[in-house]
DSSP file (Angstrom, degrees, kcal/mol; ACC not computed):
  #  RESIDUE AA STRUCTURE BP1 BP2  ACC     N-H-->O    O-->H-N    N-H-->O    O-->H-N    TCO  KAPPA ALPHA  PHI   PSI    X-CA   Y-CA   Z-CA
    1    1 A X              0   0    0      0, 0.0     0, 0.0     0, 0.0     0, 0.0   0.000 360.0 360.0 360.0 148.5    0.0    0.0    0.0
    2    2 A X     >  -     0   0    0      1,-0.1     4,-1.3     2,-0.0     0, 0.0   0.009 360.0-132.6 -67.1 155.4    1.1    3.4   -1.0
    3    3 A X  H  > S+     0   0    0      2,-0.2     4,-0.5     3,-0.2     5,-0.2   0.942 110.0  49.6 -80.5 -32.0    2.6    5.5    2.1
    4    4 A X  H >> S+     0   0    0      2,-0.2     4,-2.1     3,-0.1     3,-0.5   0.879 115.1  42.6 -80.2 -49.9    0.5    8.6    1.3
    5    5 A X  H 3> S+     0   0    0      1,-0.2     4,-4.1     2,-0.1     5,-0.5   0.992 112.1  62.4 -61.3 -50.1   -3.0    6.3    1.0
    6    6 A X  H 3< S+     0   0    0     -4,-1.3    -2,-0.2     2,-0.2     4,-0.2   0.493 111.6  30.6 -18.5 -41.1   -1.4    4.6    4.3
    7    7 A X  H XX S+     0   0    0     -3,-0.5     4,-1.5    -4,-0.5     3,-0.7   0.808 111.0  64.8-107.0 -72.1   -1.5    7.8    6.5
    8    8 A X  H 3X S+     0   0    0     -4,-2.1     4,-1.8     1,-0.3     5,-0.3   0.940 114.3  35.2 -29.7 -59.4   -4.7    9.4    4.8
    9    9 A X  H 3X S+     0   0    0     -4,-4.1     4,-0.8     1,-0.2    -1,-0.3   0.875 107.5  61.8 -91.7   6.1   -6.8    6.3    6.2
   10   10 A X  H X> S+     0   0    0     -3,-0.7     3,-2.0    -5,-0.5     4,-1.5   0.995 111.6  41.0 -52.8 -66.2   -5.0    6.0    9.0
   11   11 A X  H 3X S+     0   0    0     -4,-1.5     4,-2.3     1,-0.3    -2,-0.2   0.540 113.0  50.1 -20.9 -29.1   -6.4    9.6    9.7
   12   12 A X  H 3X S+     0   0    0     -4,-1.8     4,-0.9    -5,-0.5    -1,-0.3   0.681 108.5  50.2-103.6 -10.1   -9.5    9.1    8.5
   13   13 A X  H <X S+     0   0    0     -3,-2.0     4,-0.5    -4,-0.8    -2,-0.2   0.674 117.3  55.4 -99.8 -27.1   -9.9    5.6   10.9
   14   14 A X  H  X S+     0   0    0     -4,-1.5     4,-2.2     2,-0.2     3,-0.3   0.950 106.2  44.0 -48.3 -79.5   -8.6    8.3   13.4
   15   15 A X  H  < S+     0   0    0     -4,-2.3     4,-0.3     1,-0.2    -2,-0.2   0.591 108.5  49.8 -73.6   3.2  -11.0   10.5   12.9
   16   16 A X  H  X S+     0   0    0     -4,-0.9     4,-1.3     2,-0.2    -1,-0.2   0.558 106.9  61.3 -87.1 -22.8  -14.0    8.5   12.8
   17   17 A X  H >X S+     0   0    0     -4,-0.5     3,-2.9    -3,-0.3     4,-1.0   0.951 110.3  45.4 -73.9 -79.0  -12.7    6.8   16.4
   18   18 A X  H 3X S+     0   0    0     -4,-2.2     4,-1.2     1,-0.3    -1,-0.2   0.434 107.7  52.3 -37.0 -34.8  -12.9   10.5   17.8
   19   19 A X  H 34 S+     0   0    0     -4,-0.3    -1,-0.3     2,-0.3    -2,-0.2   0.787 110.8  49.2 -97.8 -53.2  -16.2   11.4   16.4
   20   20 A X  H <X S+     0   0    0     -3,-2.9     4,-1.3    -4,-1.3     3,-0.4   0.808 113.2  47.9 -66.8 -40.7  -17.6    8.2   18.0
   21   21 A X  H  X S+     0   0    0     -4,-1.0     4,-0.9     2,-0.2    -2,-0.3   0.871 110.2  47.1 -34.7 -63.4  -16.0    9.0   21.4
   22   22 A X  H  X S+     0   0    0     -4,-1.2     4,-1.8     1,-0.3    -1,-0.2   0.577 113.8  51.4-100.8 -15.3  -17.0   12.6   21.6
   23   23 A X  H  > S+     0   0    0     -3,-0.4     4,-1.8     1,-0.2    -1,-0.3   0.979 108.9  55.4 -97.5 -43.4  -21.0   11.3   20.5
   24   24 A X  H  X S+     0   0    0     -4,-1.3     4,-1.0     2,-0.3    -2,-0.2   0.587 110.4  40.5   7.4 -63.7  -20.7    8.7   23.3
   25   25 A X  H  X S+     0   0    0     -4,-0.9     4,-0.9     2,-0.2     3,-0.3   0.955 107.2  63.0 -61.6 -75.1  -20.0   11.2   26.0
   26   26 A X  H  X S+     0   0    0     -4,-1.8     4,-2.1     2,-0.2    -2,-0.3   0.445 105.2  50.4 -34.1 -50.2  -22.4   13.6   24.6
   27   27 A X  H >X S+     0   0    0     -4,-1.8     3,-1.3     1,-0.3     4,-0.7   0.933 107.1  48.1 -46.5 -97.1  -25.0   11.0   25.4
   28   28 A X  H >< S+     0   0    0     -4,-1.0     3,-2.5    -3,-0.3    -1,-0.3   0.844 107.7  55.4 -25.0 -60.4  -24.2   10.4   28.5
   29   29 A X  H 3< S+     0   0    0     -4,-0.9    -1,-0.3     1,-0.3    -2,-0.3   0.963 105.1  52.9 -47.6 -46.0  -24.0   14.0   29.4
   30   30 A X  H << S+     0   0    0     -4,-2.1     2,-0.4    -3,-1.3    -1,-0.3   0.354  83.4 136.4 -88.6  12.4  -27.7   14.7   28.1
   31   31 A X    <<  -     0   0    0     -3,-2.5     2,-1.3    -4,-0.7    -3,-0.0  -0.563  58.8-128.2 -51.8 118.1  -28.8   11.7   30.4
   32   32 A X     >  -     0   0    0     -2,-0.4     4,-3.9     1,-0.2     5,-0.2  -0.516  23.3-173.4 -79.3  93.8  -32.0   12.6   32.3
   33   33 A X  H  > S+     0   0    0     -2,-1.3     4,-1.9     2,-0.2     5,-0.4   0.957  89.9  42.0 -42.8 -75.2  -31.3   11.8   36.2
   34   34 A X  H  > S+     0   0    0      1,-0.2     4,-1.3     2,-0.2     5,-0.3   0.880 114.4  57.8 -72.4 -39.7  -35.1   12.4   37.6
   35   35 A X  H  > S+     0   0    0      1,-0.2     4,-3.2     2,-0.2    -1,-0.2   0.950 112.1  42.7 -46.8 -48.9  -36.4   10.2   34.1
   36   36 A X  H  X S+     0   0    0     -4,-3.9     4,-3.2     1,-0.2    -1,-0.2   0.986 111.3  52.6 -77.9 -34.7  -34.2    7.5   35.4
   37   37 A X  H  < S+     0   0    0     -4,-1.9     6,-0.8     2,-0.3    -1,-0.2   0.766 112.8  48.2 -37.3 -34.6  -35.4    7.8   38.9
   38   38 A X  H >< S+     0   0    0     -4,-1.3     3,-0.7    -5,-0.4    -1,-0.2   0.763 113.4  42.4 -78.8 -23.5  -38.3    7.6   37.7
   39   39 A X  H 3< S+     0   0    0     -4,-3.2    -2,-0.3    -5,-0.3    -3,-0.2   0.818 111.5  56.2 -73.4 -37.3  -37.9    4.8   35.6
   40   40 A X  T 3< S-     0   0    0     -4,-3.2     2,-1.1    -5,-0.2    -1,-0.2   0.164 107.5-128.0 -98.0  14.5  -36.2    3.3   37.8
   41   41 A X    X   +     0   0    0     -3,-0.7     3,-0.5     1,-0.1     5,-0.1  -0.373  57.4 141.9  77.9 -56.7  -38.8    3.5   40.5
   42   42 A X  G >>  +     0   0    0     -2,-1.1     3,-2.6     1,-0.3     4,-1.8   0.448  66.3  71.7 -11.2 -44.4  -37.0    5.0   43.3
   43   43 A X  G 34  +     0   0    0     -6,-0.8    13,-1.5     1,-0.3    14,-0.3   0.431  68.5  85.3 -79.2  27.2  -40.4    6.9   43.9
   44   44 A X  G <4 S+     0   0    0     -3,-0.5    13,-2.2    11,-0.2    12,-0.7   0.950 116.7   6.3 -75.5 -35.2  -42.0    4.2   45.0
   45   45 A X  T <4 S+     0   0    0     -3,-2.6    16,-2.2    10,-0.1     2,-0.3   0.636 120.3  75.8 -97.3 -19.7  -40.5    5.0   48.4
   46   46 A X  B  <  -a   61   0A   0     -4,-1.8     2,-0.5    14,-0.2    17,-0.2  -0.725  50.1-168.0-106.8 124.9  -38.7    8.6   47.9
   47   47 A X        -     0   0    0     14,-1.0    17,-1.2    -2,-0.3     2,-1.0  -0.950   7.8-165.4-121.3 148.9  -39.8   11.7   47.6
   48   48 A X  B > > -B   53   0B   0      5,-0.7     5,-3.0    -2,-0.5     3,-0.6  -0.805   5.2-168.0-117.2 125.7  -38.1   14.2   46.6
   49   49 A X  G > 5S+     0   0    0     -2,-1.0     3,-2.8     1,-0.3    -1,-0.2   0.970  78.1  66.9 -80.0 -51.1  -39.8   17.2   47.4
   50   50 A X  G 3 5S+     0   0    0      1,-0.3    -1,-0.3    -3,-0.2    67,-0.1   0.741 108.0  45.7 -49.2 -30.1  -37.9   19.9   45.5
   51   51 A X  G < 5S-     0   0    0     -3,-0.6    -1,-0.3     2,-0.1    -2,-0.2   0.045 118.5-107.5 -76.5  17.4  -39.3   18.2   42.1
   52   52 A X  T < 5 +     0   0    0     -3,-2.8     2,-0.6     1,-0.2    -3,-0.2   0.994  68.9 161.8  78.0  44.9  -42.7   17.9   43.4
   53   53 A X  B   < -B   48   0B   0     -5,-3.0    -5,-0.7    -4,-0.1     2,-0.3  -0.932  15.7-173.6-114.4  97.4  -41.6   14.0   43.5
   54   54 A X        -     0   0    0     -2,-0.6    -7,-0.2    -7,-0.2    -8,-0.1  -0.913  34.3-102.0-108.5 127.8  -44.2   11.9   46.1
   55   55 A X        -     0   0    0     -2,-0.3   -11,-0.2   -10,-0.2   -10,-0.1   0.208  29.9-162.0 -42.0 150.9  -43.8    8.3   47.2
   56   56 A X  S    S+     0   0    0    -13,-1.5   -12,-0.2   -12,-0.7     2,-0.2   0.565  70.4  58.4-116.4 -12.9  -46.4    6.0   45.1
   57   57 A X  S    S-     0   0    0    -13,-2.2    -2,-0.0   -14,-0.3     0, 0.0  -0.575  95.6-105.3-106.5 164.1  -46.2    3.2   47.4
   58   58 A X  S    S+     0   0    0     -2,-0.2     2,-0.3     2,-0.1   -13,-0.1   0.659  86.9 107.6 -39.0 -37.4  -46.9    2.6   51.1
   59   59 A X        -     0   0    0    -15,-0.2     2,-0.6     1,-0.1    -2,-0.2  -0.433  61.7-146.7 -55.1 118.4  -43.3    2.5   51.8
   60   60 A X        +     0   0    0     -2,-0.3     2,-0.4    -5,-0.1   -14,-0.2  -0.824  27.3 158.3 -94.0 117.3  -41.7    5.3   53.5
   61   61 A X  B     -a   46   0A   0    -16,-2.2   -14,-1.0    -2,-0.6    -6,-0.1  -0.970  47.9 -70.0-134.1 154.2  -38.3    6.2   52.7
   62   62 A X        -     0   0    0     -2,-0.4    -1,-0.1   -16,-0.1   -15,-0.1   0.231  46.8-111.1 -35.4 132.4  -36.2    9.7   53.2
   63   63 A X        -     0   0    0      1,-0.2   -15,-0.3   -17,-0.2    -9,-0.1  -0.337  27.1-148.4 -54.6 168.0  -37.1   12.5   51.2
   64   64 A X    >>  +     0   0    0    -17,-1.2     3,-2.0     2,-0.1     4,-1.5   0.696  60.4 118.8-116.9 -33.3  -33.9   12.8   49.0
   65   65 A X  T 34 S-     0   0    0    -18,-0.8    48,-0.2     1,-0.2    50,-0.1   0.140  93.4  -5.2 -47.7 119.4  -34.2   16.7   48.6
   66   66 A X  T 3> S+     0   0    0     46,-3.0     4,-1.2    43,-0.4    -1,-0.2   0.468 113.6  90.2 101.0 -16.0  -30.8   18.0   50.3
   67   67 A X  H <> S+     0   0    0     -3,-2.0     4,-0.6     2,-0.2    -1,-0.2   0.760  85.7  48.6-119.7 -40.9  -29.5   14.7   51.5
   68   68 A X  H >< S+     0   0    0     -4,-1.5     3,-1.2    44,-0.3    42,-0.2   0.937 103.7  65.7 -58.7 -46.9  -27.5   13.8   48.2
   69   69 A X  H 34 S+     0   0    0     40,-0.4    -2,-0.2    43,-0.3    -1,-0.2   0.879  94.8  48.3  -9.2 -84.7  -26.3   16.9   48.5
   70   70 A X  H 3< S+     0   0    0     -4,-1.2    -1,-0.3     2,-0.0     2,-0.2   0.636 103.7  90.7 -57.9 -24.4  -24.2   16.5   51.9
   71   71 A X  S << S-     0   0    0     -3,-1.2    -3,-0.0    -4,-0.6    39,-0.0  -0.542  85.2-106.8 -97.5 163.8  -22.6   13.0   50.4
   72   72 A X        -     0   0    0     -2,-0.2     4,-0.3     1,-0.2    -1,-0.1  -0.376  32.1-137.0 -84.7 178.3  -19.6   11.8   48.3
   73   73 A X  S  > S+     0   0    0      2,-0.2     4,-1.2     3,-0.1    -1,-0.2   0.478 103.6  49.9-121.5 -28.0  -21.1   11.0   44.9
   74   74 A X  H  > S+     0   0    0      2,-0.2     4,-1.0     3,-0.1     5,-0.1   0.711 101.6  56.6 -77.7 -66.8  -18.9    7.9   44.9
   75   75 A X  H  4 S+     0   0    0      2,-0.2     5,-0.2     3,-0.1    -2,-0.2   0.566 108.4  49.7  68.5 -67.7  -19.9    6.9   48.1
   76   76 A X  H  > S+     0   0    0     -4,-0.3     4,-7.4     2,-0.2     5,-0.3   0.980 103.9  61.0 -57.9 -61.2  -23.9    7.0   46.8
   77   77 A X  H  X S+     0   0    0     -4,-1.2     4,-2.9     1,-0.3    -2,-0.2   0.952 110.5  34.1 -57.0 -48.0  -23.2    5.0   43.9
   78   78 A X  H  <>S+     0   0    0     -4,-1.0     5,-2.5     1,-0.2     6,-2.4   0.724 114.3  60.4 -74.0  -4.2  -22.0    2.0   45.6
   79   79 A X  H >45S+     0   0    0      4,-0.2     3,-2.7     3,-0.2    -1,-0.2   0.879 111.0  45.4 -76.0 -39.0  -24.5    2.7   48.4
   80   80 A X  H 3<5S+     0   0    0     -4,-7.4    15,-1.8     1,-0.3    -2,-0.2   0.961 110.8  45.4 -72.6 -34.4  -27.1    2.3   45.7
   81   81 A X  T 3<5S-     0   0    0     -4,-2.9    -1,-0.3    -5,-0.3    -2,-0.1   0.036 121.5-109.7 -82.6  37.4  -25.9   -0.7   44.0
   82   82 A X  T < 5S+     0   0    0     -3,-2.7    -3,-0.2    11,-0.2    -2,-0.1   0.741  84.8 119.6  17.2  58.6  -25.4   -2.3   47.8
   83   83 A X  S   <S+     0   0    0     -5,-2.5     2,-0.2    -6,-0.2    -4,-0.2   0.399  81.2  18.5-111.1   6.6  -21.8   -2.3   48.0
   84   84 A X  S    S-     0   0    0     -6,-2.4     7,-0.5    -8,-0.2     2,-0.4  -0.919  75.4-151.3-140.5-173.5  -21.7   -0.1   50.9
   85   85 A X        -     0   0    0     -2,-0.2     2,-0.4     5,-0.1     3,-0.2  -0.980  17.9-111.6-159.0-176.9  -24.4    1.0   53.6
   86   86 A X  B >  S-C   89   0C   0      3,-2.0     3,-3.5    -2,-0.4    -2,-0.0  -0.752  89.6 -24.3-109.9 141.5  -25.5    3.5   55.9
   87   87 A X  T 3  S-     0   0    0     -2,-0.4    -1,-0.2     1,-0.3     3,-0.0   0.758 136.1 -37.7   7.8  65.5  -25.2    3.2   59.9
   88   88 A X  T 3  S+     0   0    0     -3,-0.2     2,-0.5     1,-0.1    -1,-0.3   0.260 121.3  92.9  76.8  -7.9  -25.4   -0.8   59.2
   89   89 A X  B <   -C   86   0C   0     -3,-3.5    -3,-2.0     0, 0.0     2,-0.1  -0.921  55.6-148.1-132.4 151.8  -27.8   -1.2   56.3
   90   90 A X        -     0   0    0     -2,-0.5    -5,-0.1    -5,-0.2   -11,-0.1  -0.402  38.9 -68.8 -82.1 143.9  -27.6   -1.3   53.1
   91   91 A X        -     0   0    0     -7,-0.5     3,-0.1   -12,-0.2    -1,-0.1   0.256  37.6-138.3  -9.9 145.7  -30.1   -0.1   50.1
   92   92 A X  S    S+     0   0    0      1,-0.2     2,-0.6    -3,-0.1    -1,-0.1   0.861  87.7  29.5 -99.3  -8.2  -33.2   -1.9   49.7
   93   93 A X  S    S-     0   0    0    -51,-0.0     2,-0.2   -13,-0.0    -1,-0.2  -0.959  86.4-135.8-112.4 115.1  -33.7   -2.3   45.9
   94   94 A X        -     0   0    0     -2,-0.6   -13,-0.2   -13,-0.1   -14,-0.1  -0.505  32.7 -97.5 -72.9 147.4  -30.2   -2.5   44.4
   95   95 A X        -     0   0    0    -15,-1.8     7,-0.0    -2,-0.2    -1,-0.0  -0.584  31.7-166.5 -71.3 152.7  -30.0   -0.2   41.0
   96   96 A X        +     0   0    0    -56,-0.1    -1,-0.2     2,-0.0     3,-0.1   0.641  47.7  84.9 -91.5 -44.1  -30.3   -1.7   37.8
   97   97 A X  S    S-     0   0    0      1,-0.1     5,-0.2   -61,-0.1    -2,-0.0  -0.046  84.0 -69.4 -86.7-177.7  -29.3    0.6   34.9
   98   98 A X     >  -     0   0    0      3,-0.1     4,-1.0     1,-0.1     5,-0.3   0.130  43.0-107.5 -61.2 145.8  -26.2    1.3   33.5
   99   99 A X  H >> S+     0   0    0      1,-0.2     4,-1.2     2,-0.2     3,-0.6   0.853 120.8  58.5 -57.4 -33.5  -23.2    3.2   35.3
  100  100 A X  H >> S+     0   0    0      2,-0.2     4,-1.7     1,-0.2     3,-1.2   0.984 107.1  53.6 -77.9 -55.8  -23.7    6.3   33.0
  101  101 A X  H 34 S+     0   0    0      1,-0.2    -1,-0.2     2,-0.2    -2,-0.2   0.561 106.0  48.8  21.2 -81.1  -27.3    6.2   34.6
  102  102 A X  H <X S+     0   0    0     -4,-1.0     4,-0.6    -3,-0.6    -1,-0.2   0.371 110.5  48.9 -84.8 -23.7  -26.2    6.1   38.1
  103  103 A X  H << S+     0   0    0     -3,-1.2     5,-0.4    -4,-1.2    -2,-0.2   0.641 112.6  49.2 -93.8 -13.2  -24.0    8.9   37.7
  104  104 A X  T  < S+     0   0    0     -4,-1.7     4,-0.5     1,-0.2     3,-0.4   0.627 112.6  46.7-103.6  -4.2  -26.8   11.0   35.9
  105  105 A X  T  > S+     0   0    0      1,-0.3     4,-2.0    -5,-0.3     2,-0.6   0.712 114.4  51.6-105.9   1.7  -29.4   10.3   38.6
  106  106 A X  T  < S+     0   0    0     -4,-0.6    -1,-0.3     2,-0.2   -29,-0.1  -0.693 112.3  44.9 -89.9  72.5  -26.4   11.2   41.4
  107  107 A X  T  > S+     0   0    0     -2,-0.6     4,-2.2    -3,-0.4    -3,-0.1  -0.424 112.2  49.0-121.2 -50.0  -25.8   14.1   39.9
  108  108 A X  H  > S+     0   0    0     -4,-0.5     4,-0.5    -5,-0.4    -2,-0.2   0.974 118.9  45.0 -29.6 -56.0  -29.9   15.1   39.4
  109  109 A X  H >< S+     0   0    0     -4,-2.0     3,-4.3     1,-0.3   -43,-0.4   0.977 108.8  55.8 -83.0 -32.1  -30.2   14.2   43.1
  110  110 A X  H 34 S+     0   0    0      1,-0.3    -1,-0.3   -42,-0.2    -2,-0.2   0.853 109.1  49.4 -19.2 -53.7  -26.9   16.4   43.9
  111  111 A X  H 3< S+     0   0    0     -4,-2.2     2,-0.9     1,-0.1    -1,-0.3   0.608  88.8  87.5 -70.9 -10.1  -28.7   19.1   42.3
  112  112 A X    <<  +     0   0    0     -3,-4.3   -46,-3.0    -4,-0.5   -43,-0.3  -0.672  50.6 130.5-113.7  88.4  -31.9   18.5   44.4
  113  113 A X        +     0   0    0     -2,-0.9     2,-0.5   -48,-0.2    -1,-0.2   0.798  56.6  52.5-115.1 -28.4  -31.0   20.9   47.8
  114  114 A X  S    S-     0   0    0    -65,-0.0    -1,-0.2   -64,-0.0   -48,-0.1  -0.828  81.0-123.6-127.0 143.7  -34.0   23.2   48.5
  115  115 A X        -     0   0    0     -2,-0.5     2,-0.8     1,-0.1   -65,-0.1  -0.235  37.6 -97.9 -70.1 163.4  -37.6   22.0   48.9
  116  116 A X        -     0   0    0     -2,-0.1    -1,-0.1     2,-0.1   -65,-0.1  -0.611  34.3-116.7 -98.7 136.2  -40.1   23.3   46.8
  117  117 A X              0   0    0     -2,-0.8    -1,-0.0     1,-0.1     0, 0.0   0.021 360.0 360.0 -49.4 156.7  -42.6   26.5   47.9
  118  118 A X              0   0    0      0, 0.0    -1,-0.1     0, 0.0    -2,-0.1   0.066 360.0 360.0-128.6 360.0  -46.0   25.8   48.1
């Protein structure tokens, strides 16, 4: 193969890697945190009051607003997939979706510090 085509598609196998990369993140950035929370249930026990977010189930568990907030982000994620726990228990519904997910609904609930006026 010619040395000139050689480098041209090397470049172009280059730039097509990058392209895919960079559309990859974007997607993951433009992940909706409270969609997957919601998808994901969580309000079956949680509400989180600053989105106007109210338990649908019987179950009571802490309102969220503020609480994410105060915690390592790090720290959440493994609490939520129950590889660590809080003053001796652990989550009760481990998350399901995908790590990009879990970081876009800890960063939604991050965001979630003041309750909402009524």
């Amino acid at each position: 193969m010619d040395r000139h085509v050689s480098r041209g598609l090397a470049a172009v196998l280059v730039s097509s890697a990058l392209s895919a990369g960079s559309a990859t993140l974007a997607g993951a950035a433009t992940l909706d945190g409270k969609q997957i929370f919601l998808d994901q249930k969580c309000n079956m026990c949680h509400t989180v009051s600053s989105a106007g977010i109210t338990p649908t189930s019987k179950i009571k568990a802490p309102d969220l607003t503020g609480l994410a907030a105060k915690e390592d982000a790090a720290w959440i994620g493994k609490f939520l997939r129950k590889e660590a726990d809080k003053n001796g228990k652990k989550h009760i519904k481990p998350f399901t979706g995908s790590d990009e997910e879990l970081g876009a609904v800890i960063a939604w609930l991050q965001k979630q510090t003041k309750a909402e006026k009524k």
